[in-house]
Every structure is written in structure tokens, then in C-alpha cells.
C-alpha positions as CSV (number, residue, x, y, z in Angstrom):
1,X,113.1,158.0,133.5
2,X,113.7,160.7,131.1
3,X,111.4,163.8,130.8
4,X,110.0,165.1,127.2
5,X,108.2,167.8,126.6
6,X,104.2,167.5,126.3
7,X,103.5,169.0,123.1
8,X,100.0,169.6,124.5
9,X,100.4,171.1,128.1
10,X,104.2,172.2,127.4
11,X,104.9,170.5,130.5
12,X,107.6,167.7,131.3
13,X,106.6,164.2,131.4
14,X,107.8,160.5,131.7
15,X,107.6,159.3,128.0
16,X,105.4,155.9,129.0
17,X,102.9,158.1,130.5
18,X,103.4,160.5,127.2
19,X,102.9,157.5,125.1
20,X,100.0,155.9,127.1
21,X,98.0,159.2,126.7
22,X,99.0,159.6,122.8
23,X,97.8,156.0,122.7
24,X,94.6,156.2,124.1
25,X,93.8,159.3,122.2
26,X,94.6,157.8,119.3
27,X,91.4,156.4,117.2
28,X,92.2,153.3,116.4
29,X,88.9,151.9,116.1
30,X,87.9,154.2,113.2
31,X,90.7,152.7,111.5
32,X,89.5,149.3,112.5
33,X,86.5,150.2,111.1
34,X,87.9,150.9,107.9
35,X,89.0,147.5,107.4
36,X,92.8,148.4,108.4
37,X,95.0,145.1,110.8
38,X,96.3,146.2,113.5
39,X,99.9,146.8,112.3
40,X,98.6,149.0,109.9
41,X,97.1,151.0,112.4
42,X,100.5,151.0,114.7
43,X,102.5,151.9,111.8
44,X,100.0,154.7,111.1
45,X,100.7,155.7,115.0
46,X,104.3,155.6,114.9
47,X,104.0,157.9,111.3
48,X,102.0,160.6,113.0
49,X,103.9,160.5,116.2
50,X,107.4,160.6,114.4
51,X,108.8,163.7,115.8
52,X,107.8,163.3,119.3
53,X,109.0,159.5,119.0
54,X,112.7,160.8,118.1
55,X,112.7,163.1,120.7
56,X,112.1,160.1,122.8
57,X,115.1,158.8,121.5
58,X,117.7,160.9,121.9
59,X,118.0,160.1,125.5
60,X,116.5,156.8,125.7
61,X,119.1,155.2,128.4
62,X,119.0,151.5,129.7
63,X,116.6,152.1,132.2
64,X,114.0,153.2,129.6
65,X,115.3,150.4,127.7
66,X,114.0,148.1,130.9
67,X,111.4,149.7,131.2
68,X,109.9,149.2,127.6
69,X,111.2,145.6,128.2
70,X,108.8,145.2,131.2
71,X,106.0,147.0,128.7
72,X,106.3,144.5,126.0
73,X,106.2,141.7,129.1
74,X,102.7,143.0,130.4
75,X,101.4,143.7,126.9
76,X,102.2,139.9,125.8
77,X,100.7,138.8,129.2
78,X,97.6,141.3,128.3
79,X,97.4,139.8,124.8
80,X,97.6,136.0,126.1
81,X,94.5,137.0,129.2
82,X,92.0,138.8,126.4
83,X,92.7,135.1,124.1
84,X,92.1,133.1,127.1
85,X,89.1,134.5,127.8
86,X,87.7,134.6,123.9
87,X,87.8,131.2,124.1
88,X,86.2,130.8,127.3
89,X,83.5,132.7,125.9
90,X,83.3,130.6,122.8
91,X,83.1,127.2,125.1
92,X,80.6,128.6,127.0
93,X,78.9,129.6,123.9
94,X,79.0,126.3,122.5
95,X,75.4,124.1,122.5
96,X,75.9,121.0,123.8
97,X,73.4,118.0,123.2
98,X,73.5,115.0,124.8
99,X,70.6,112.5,124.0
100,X,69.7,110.2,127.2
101,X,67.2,108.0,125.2
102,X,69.9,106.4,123.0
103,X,71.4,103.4,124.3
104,X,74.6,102.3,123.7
105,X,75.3,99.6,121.4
């Protein structure tokens, strides 16, 4: 993987583990909180990250290439988990009456 420099620490790191940290800095639930979707909020990301995302770019190779592949993979897989288990949680949520004292006709 290609190194970029930290802008924080001035230190070389992979650009996942750069972007990962930028990411979960980022305060994306004040945004959400402000009534924004969440493309809104990645495009505002991508805005304020601009520079350090084109410095990404200029050496991007195929192997970050399959690597960002195998990101978007595990983030779709994340994505189809988190909706499996909202609607578990809305069966399980669900009242269910059955009445024993009617008969069938």
C-alpha cells in the first residue's frame, strides 16, 4: 500500500488506516442531527478532506484499487447485517395476539 503523509502526526501512513481515522473523527451525527441524508454528509466529508483525498490519488496503484474493492465488499456486507438485524428487531417487536376462545367456523 502506498504511504501519505498524516497531516496530524506528520508521520507516514497506509491511506485506509488514514481514512478510517478521518472517518471516525468526523461528526457525522451532528450532521444527522441537523436533518442532513447521508450522502449529504459524505459529500460534505469528501469536501473538507479534498486535498488529502488528491494526495491519495496520485499514487493510487491497483493494489489500492483492490483494496478499496474489498472495502466497498465489507461495507455492503456491513450495510446488508445492520438491515437484517433492524428487522429482526422489529419482528421481535411486533405484538402478536392469538385468541384461543374463538372457534373456527
Amino acid at each position: 500500500m502506498k504511504k501519505i503523509l498524516n497531516k496530524k502526526n506528520y508521520k507516514n501512513e497506509p491511506w485506509f488506516k488514514w481514512l478510517n481515522r478521518e472517518l471516525n473523527s468526523y461528526e457525522a451525527f451532528q450532521d444527522f442531527d441537523a436533518g442532513k441524508n447521508p450522502r449529504d454528509v459524505a459529500e460534505d466529508f469528501i469536501s473538507s478532506n479534498s486535498i488529502a483525498i488528491s494526495e491519495v490519488f496520485k499514487n493510487f496503484d491497483e493494489e489500492d484499487k483492490d483494496t478499496l474493492d474489498q472495502f466497498l465488499k465489507l461495507t455492503e456486507c456491513e450495510m446488508h447485517v445492520f438491515r437484517i438485524l433492524e428487522k429482526q428487531i422489529a419482528l421481535r417487536n411486533k405484538v402478536r395476539f392469538v385468541d384461543f376462545k374463538k372457534g373456527k367456523k
